[in-house]
TORGUVO-145927 format. One record per atom (N, C-alpha, C): atom name; x, z, y; residue number from 1. Coordinates in Angstrom, 1 decimal, decimal comma. Layout:
BEGIN
CA|X|Z|Y|NUM
...
This chain:
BEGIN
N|106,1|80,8|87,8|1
CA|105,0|81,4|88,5|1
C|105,4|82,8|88,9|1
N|106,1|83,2|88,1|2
CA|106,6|84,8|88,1|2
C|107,3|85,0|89,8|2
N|108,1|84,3|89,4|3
CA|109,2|83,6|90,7|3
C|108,0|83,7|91,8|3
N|107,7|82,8|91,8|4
CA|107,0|82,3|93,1|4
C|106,3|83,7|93,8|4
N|105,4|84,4|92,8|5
CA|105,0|85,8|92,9|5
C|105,9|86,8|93,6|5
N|106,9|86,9|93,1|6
CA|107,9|87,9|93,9|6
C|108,3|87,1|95,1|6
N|109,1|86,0|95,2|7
CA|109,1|85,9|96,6|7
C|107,8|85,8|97,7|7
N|106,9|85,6|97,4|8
CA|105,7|86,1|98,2|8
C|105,3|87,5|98,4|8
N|105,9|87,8|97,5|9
CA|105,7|89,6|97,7|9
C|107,3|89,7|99,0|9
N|107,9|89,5|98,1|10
CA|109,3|89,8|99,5|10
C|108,5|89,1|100,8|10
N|108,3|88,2|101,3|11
CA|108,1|87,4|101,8|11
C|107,1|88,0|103,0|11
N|106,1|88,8|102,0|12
CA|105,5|89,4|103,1|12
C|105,7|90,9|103,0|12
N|106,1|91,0|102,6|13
CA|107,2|92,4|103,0|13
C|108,2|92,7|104,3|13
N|109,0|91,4|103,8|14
CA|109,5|91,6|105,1|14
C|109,4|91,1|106,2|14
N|108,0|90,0|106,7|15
CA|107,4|90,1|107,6|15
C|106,3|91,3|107,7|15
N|106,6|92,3|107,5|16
CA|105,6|93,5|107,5|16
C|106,7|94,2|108,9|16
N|108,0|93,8|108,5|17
CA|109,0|95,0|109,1|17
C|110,3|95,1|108,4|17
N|111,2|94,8|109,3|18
CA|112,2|94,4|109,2|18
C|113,7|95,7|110,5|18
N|112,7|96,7|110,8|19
CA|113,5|97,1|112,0|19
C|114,5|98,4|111,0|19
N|115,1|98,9|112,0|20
CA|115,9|100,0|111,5|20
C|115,7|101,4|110,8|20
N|115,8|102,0|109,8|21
CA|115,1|103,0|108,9|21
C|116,0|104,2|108,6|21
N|115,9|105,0|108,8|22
CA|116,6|106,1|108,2|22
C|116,2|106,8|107,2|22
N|116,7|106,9|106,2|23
CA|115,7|107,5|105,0|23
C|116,3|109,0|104,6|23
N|115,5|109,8|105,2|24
CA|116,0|110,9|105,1|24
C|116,1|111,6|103,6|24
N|117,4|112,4|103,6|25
CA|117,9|113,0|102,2|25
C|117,3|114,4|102,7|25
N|116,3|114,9|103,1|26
CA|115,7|116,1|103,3|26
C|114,7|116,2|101,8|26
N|113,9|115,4|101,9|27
CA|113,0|115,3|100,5|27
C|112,9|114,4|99,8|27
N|113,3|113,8|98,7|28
CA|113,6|112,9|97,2|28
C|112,5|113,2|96,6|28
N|112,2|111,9|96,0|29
CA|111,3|111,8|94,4|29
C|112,3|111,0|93,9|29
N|111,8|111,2|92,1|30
CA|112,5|110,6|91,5|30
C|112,1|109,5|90,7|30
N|112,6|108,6|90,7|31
CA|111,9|107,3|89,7|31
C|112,6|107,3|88,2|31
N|111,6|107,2|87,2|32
CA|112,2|107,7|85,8|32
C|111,1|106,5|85,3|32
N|112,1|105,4|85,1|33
CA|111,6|104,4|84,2|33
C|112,4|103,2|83,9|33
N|111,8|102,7|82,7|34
CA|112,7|101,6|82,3|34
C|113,9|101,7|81,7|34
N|114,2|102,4|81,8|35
CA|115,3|103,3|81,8|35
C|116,7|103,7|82,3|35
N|115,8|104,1|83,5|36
CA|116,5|103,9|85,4|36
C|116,1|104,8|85,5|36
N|117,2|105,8|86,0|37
CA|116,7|107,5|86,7|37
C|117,4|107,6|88,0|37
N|116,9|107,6|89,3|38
CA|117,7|108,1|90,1|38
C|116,7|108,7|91,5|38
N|117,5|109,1|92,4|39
CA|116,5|109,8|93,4|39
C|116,5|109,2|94,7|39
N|115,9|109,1|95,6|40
CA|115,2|108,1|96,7|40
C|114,7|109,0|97,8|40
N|114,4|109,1|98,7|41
CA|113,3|109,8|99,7|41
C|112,1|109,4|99,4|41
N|111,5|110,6|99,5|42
CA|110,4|110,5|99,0|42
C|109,4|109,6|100,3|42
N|109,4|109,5|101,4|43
CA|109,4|108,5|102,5|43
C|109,2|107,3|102,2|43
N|109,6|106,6|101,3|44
CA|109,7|105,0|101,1|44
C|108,9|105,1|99,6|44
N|107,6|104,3|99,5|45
CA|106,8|103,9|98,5|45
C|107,6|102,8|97,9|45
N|107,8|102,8|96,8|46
CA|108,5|102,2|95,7|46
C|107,5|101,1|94,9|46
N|107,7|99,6|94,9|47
CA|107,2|99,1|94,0|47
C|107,7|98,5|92,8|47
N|107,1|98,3|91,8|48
CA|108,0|97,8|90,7|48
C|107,2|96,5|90,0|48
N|108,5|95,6|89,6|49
CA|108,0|94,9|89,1|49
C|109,0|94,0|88,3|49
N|107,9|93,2|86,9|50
CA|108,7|92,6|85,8|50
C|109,7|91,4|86,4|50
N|110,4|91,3|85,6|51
CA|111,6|89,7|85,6|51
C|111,7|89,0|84,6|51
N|110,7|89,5|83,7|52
CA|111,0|89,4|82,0|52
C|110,2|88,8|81,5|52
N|109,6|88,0|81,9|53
CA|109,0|87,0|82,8|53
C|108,9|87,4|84,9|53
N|109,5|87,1|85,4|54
CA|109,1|87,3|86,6|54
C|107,8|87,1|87,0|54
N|107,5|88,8|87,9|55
CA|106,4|89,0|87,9|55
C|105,2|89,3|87,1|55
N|105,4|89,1|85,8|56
CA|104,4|89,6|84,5|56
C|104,3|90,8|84,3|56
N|103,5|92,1|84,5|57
CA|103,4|93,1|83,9|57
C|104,7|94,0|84,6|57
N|104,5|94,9|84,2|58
CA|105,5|96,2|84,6|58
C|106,8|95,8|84,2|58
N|108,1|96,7|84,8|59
CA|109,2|96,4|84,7|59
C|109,6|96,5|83,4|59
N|110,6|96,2|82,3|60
CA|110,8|97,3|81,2|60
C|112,7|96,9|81,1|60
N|113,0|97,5|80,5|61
CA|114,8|97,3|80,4|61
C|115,1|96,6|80,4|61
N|115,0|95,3|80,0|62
CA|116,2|93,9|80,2|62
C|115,6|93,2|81,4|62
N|114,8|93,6|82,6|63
CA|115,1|93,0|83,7|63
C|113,9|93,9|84,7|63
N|114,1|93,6|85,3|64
CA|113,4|94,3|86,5|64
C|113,3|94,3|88,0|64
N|112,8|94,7|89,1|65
CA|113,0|94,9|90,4|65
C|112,2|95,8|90,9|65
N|112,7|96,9|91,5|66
CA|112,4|98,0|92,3|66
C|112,3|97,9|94,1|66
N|111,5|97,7|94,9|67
CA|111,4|97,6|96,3|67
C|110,5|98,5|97,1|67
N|110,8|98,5|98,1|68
CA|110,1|98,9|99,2|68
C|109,2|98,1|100,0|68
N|107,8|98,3|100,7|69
CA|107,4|97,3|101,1|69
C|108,1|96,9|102,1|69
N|108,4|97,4|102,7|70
CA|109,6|96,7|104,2|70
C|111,0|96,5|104,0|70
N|111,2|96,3|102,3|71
CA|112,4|96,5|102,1|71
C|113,6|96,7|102,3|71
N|113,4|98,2|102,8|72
CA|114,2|99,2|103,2|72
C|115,6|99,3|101,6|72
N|114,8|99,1|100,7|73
CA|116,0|99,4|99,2|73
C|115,1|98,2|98,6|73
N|116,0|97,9|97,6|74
CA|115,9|97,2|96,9|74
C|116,6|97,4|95,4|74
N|116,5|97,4|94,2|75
CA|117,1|97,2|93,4|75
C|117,1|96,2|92,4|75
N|117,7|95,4|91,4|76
CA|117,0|94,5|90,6|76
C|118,2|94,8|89,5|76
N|117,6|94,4|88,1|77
CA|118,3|94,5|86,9|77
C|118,2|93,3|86,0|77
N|119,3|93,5|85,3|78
CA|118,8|92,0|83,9|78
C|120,0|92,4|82,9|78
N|119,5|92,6|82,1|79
CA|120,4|92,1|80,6|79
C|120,8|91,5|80,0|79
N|122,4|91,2|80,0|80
CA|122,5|89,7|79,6|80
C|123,8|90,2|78,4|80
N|123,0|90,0|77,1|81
CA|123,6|90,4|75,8|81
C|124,4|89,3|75,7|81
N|124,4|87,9|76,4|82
CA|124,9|86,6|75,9|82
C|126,2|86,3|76,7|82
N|126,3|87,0|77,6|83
CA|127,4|87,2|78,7|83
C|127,3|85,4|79,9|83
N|126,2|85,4|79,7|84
CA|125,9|84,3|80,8|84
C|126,3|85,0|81,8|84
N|126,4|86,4|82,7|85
CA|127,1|86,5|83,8|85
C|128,3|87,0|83,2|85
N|129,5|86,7|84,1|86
CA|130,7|86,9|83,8|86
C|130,8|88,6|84,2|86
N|132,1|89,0|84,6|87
CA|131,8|90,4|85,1|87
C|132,6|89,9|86,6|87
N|132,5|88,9|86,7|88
CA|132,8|88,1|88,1|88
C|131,8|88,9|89,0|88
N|131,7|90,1|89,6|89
CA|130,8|91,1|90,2|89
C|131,3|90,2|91,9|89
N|132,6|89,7|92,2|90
CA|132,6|89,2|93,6|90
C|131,4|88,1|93,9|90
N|131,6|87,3|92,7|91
CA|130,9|85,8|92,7|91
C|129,0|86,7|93,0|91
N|128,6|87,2|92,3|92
CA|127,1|87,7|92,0|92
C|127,0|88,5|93,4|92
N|127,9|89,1|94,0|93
CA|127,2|90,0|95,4|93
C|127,1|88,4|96,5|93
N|127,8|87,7|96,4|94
CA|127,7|86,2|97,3|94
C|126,5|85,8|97,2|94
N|125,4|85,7|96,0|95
CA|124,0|85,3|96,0|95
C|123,2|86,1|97,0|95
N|123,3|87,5|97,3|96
CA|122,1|88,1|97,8|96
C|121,8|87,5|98,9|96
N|122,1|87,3|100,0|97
CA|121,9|86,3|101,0|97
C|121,2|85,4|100,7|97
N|121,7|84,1|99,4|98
CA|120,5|83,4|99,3|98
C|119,5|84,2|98,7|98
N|119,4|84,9|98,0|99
CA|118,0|85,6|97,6|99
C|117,5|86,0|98,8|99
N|117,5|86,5|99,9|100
CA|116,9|87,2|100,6|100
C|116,7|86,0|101,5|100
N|117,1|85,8|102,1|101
CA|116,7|84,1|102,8|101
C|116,2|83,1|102,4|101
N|115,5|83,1|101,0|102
CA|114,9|82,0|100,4|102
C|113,9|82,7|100,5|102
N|113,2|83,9|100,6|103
CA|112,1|84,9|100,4|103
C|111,3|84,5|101,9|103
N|111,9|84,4|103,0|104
CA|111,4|84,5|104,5|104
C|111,9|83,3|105,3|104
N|111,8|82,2|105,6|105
CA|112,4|81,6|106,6|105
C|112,2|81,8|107,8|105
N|113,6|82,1|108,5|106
CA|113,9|83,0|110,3|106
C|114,5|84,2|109,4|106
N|114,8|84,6|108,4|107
CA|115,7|86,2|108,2|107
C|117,3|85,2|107,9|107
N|118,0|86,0|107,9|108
CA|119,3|85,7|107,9|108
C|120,0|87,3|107,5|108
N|120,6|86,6|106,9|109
CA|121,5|88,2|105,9|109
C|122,9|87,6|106,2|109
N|123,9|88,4|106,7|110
CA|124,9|88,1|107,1|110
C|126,1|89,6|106,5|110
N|126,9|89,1|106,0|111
CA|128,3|89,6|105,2|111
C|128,7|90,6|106,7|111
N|129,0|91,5|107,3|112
CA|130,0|92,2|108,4|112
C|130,7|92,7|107,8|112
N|131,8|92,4|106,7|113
CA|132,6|92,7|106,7|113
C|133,1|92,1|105,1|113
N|134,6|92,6|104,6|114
CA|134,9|92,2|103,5|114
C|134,2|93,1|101,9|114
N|134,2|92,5|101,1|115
CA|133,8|92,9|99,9|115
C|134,3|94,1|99,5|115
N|134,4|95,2|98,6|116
CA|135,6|95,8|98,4|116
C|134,8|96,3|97,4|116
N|135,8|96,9|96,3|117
CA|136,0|97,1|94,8|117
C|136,1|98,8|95,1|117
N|135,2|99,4|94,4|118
CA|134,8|100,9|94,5|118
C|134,3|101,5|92,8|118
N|134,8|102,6|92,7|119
CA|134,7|103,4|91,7|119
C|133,5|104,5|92,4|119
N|132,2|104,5|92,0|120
CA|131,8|105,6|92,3|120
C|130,5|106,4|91,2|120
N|131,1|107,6|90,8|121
CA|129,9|107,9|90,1|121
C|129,8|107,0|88,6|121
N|131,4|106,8|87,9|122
CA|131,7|106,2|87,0|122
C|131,0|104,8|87,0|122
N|130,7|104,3|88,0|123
CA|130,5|102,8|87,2|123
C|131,5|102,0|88,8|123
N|132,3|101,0|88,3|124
CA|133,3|100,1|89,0|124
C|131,9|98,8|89,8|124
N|132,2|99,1|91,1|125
CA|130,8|98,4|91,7|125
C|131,8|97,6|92,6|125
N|131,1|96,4|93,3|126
CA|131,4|95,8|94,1|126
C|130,3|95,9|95,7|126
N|130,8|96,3|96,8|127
CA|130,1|96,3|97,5|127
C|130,4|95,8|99,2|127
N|129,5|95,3|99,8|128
CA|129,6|94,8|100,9|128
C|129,1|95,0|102,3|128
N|129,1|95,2|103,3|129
CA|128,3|95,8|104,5|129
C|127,6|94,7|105,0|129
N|126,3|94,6|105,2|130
CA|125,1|93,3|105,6|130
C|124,9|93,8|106,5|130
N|124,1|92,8|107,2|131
CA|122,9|92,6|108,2|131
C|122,3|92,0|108,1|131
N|121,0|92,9|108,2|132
CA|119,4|91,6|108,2|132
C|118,9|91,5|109,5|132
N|118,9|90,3|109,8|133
CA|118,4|90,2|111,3|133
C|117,1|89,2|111,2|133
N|115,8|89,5|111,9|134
CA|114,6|89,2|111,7|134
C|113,8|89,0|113,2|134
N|113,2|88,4|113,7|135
CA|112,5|88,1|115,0|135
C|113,6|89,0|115,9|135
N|114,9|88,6|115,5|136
CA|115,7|89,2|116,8|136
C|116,0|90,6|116,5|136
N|115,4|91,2|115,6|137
CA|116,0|92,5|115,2|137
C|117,1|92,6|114,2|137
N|118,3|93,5|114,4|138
CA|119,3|93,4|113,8|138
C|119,4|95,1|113,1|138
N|119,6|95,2|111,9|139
CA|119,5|96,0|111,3|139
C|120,6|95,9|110,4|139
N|121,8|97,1|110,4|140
CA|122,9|97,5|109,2|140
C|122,4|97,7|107,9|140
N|123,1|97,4|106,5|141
CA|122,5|98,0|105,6|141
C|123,9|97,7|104,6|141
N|123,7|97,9|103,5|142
CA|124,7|97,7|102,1|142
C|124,4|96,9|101,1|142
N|125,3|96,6|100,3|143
CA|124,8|95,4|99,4|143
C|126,0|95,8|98,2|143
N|125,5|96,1|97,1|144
CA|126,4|96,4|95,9|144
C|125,9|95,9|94,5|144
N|126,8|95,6|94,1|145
CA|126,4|95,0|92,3|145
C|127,6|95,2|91,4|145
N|127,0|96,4|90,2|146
CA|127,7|96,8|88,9|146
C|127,3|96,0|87,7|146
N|127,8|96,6|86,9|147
CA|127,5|95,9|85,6|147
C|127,7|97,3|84,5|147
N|126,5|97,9|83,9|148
CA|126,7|99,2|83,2|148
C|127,0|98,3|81,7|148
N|128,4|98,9|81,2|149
CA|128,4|98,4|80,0|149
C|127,7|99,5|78,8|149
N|127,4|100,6|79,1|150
CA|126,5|100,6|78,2|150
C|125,0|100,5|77,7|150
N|124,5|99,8|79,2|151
CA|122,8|99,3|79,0|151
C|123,4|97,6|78,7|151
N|123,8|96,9|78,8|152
CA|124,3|95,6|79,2|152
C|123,7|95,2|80,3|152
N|123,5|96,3|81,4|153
CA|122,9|95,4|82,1|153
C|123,7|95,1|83,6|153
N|123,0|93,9|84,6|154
CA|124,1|94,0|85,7|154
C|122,9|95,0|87,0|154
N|123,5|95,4|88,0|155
CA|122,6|95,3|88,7|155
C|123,0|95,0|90,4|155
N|122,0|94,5|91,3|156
CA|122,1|94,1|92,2|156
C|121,5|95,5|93,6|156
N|121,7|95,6|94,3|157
CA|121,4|96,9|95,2|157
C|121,4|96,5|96,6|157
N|120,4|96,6|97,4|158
CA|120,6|96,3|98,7|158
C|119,7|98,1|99,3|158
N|120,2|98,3|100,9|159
CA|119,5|99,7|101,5|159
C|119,8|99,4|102,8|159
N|118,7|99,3|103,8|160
CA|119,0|98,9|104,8|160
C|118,7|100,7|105,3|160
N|120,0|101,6|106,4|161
CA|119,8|102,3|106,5|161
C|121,1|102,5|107,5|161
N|121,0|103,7|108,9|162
CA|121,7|104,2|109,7|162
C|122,7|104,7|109,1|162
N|123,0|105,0|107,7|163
CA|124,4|105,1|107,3|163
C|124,5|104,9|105,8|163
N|124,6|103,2|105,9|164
CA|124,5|102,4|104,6|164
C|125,6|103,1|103,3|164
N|126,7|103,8|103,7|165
CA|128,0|103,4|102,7|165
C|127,6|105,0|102,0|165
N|127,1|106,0|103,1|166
CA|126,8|107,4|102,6|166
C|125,7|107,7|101,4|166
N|124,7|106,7|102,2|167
CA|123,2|106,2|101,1|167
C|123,2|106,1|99,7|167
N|124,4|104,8|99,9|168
CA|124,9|104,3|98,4|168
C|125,8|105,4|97,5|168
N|126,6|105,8|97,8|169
CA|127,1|106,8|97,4|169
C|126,2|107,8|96,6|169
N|125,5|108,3|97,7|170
CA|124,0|109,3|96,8|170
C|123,3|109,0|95,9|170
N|122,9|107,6|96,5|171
CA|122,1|107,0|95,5|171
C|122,9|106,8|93,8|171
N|124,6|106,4|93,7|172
CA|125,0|106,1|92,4|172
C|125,4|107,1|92,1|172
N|125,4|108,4|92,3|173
CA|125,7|109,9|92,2|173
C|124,2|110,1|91,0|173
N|123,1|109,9|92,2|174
CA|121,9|110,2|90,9|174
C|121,5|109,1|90,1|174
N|121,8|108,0|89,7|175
CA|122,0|107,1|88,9|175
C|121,7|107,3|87,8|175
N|121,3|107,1|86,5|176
CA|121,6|107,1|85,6|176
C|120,8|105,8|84,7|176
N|121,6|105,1|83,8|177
CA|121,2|104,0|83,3|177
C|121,5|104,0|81,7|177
C-alpha cells in the first residue's frame, strides 16, 4: 500500500511539471533529519516520506525519500545491515529509470551518457547524466548512488537542473550522513 502511495505521489508530481529548473545557490535551507543534513535552495519545497513501510509515517533512518513536488531533486535511502545490496553501485544507478517510468506512463528517463566512478566529498559515488523527457519536454539532470559505510546505508540521488554535475557536487560537499 505504502508503494502504491508514493508512486501516486511521484505520479502526480510529475504530471504537475516536468520542464527545466534552475535552482539557484543564492539562498539554501537546510534539511536536518533522519539523520540527513544537507543544504538545498531554499526555492524547492521538500517533501518527506517513510519506506519503512513505504509511505507510513515520517521518514526515520533505515529508509526514506526526500522530493520535490515537480521533482526537481529527489533523494531516497535504505539500510541494508544484511548486505542484500551488493556495493554493485553500477548495477543499482540502472534501476532509476525503471523507478521513475513506472511512477508516470509517457515520462521516459534516458542514460546521455556513460556511468562514471567519482570520489566526492569522501564518499566513492557512482554517477550518470539523464534526461527526463515528458509531453515533449526535455530536461538535463543527474543521477548518483553511494553507499555510506558508516550509516549502512545506500543512497539514490536524482536533480534535474541547468548544471546537473555542479549541483551534485554542492549538494555532497554539504552532505552529511
Amino acid at each position: 500500500m505504502r508503494q502504491t502511495i508514493i508512486l501516486a505521489l511521484l505520479t502526480v508530481s510529475v504530471a504537475v511539471s516536468l520542464l527545466g529548473v534552475s535552482c539557484s545557490s543564492e539562498s539554501l535551507q537546510t534539511f536536518d533529519q533522519c539523520g540527513i543534513s544537507f543544504t538545498i535552495s531554499d526555492e524547492l519545497e521538500l517533501e518527506v516520506y517513510s519506506t519503512d513501510p513505504p509511505g507510513d509515517g515520517p521518514c526515520n533512518y533505515n529508509g526514506g525519500m526526500i522530493i520535490t513536488p515537480e521533482l526537481e531533486f529527489s533523494l531516497h535511502w535504505l539500510r541494508d545491515d544484511s548486505s542484500l545490496y551488493s556495493a554493485d553501485l553500477e548495477l543499482l544507478i540502472q534501476g532509476i529509470p525503471i523507478f521513475f517510468e513506472g511512477a508516470l506512463p509517457g515520462l521516459r528517463v534516458n542514460f546521455t551518457g556513460p556511468t562514471e566512478n567519482d570520489d566526492i566529498a569522501d564518499y566513492e559515488i557512482v554517477t550518470a547524466p539523464v534526461e527526463f523527457t515528458y509531453l515533449g519536454e526535455k530536461t538535463p539532470g543527474i543521477a548518483a548512488v553511494w553507499h555510506c559505510p558508516n550509516s549502512g546505508r545506500f543512497f539514490n540521488y536524482t536533480a534535474l537542473h541547468e548544471e546537473p554535475e555542479d549541483e551534485l557536487k554542492r549538494f555532497m560537499r554539504s552532505l552529511s550522513t
